[in-house]
N, C-alpha and C positions, 0 to 999 in steps of 0.2 A: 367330437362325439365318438363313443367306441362303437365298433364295427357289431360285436357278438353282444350288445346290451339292446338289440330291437326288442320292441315292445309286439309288433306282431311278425311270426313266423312261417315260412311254409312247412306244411304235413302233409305226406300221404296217404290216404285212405284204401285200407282192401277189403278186400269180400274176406270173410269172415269163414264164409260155408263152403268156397269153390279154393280153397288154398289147400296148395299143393306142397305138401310136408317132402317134399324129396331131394334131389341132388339141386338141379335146376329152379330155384325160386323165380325165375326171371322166365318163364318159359309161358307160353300162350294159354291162355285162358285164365286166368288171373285176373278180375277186375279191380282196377285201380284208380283212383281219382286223388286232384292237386286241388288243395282249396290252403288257406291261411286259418289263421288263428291267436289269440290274443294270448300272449303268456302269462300275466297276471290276472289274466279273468278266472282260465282254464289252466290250472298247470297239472291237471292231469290229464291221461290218455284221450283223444276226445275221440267217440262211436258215434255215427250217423248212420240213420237208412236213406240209401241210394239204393239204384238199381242196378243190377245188375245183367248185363247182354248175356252171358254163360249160362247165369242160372236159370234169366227172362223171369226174374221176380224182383221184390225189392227185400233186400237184404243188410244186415246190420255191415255196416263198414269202419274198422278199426285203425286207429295210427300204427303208424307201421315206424321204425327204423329208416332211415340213410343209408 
C-alpha cells in the first residue's frame, strides 16, 4: 500500500481572529488544534468552531498549511 494515498489525514486548525500576520507565525498566543479528516469526503479547507483560550470565546478555526 502507498504511504501518501491515506484516506484520512491530519490538519491543523487556527483561530481565524487572533492570527498574527507578522515575522513570527509560531509565536504565543496563536490557538491551535490537531484533529484528522477524510480526504475524499472533505477535499476542501475544512473551518470549525473551537475555542479559543486567547480570545476566551469560540471562534471559527481554519486549516492551516505544514
Amino acid at each position: 500500500m502507498a504511504k501518501g494515498k491515506d484516506v484520512r489525514v491530519k490538519v491543523i486548525l487556527e483561530c481565524k481572529s487572533c492570527v498574527r500576520n507578522g515575522i513570527n507565525k509560531e509565536s504565543p498566543g496563536i490557538s491551535r488544534y490537531i484533529t484528522q479528516k477524510n480526504r475524499h469526503n472533505t477535499p476542501n479547507r475544512l473551518e470549525l468552531k473551537k475555542f479559543c483560550p486567547y480570545c476566551y470565546k469560540h471562534t471559527i478555526h481554519g486549516e492551516i498549511m505544514k
